[in-house]
N, C-alpha and C positions, 0 to 999 in steps of 0.2 A: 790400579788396573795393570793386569801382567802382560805381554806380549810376547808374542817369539823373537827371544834376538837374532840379527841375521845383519850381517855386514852390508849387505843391500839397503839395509834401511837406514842406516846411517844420514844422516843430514836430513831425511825425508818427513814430512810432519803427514801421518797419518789421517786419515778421514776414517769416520764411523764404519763409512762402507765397508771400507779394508780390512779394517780389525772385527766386523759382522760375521766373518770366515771362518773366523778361526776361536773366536770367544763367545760362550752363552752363559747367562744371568739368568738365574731361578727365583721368585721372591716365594715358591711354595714349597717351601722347607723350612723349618724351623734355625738350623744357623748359617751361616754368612759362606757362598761356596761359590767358587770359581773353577767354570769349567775353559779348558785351553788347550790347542794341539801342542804346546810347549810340554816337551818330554822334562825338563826341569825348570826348577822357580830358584835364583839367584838365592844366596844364600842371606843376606845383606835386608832380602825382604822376608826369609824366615825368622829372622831373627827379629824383627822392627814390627812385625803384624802378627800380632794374638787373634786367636779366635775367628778362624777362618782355615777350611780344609780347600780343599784344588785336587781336581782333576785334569791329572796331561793328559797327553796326546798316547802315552805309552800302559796307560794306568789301566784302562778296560782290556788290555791284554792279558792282564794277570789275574782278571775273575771269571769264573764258572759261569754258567750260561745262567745258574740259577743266584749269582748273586746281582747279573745285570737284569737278573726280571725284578728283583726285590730291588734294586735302587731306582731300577723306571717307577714303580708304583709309590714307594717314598716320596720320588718328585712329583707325583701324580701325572706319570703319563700314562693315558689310558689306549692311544691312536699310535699303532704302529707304522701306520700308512696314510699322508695326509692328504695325497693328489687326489685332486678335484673339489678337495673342501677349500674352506675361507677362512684368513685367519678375520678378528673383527673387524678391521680397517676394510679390509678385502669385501666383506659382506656390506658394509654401509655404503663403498664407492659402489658396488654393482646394485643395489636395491636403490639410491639415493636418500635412504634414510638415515639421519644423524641421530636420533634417539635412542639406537641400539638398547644401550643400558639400562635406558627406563621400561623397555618391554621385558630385557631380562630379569629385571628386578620383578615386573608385576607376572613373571611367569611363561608370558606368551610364546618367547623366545630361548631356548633352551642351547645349549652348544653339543652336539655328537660326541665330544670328548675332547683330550684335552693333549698336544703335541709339539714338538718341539720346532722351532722358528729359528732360522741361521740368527737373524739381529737382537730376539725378544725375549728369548729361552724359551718354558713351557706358556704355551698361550691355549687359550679356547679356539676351537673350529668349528666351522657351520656347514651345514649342505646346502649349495643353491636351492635347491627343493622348497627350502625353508620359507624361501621368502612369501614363494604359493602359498603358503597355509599362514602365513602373521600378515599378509595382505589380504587373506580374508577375514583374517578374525577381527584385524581393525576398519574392513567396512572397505577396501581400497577398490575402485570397479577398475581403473583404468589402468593401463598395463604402460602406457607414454602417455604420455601432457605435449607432446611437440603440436605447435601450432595451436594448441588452446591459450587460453587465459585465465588466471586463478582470478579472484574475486577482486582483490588489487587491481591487478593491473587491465582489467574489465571496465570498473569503473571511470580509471583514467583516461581511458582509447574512448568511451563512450560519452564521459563528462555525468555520468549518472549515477551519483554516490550513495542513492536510497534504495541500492539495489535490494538490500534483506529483504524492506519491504516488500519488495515485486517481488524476491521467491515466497514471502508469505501468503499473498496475495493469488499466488500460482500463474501470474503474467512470464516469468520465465523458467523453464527448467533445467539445471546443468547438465553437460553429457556426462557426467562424474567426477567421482573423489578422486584424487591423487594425491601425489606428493611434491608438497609445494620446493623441496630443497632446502637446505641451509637447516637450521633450528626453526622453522616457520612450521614444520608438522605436516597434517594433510589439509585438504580443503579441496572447496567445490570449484568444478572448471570449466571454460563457456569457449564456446566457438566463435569467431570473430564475425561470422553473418547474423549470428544472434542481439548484435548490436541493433540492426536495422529494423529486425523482428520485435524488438523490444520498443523501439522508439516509433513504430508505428502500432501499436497497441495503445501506447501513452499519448498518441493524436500529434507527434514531433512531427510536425514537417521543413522545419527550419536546422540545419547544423552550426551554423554560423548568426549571431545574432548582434557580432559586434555596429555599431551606430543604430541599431533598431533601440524604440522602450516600449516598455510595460506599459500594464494599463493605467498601472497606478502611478508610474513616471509621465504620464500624458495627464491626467488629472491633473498631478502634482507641479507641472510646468506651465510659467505665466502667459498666457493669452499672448504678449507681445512678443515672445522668442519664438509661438508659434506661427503667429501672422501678423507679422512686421508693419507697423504703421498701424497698430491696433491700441489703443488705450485699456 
């Protein structure tokens, strides 16, 4: 990796950030190319690295408007202008979906084109827009999940883990699909009043049940633990 020498940096141990300035990496090109605002590359590492062309800082001076069109499209850049779009990181943090990839792959999800990133070289871009139309195509109703509960963490608050059953059953219905976060995908999501709604449909009038038993615990316990001085 080449950097701009400059006596300022001397003793100073660089971070990615810093050198994101001033260096872009392409992997959409067929040989090995380094772009740099370094108007020259040490001689020491011309000579020691084959197979590998560089672009300084002085280099797009010396070409025709029409050879900088033909080198964007070689690198496949198609986006002359990227404000307002998303690169993919960009679009998974503001939709909360991780699975980006797996929609691009099956189609869903498509990139507007394709642009240049200070830290990542040429990357794909999305339109916020975007996410309107793959939240409907995967079924999404809900626009926020805040203050709901996904099917997990329902059952925990509630203690009632047959919940499938009840939405088979039609005893509860979700306020909608969402997205559950993380690699968890989407899934159904419940209001926290739907707890009480549920458990009095089920005939629950007890929340707490610890020292109470069963019927079949009362059956099953001897006469003398239940009435002491009893044979």
């Amino acid at each position: 990796m080449l950097i701009k020498q400059s006596s300022e940096l001397a003793g100073h141990r660089l971070r990615w950030e810093e050198l994101s300035t001033f260096i872009g990496l392409t992997d959409r090109i067929r040989d090995r190319v380094l772009i740099t605002n370094s108007t020259r590359v040490p001689n020491e590492v011309l000579e020691q690295r084959k197979g590998f062309r560089w672009v300084g800082g002085n280099t797009l001076d010396k070409f025709h408007p029409k050879q900088i069109k033909k080198l964007r499209k070689r690198l496949g850049i198609t986006l002359e202008d990227t404000k307002g779009l998303l690169t993919e990181k960009q679009f998974m943090k503001t939709s909360g979906m991780s699975h980006i990839r797996q929609h691009i792959r099956s189609g869903l999800l498509k990139p507007v084109g394709y642009g240049i990133t200070s830290a990542f070289g040429v990357r794909p871009f999305y339109d916020p827009k975007q996410f309107t139309k793959l939240r409907k195509a995967l079924g999404i109703t809900l626009v926020s999940t805040d203050g709901l509960l996904n099917e997990k963490k329902f059952m925990q608050a509630s203690g009632l883990y047959n919940l499938r059953a009840y939405l088979k059953r039609g005893l509860i219905v979700p306020k909608g699909i969402g997205v559950k976060g993380g690699k968890a995908g989407l899934g159904n999501f419940f209001h926290p009043k739907q707890i009480d709604e549920l458990k009095e449909k089920l005939g629950i009038t007890l929340d707490n049940i610890d020292g109470l038993l069963t019927e079949k615990q009362i059956r099953s316990y001897p006469a003398s633990a239940m009435w002491p001085g009893t044979d």
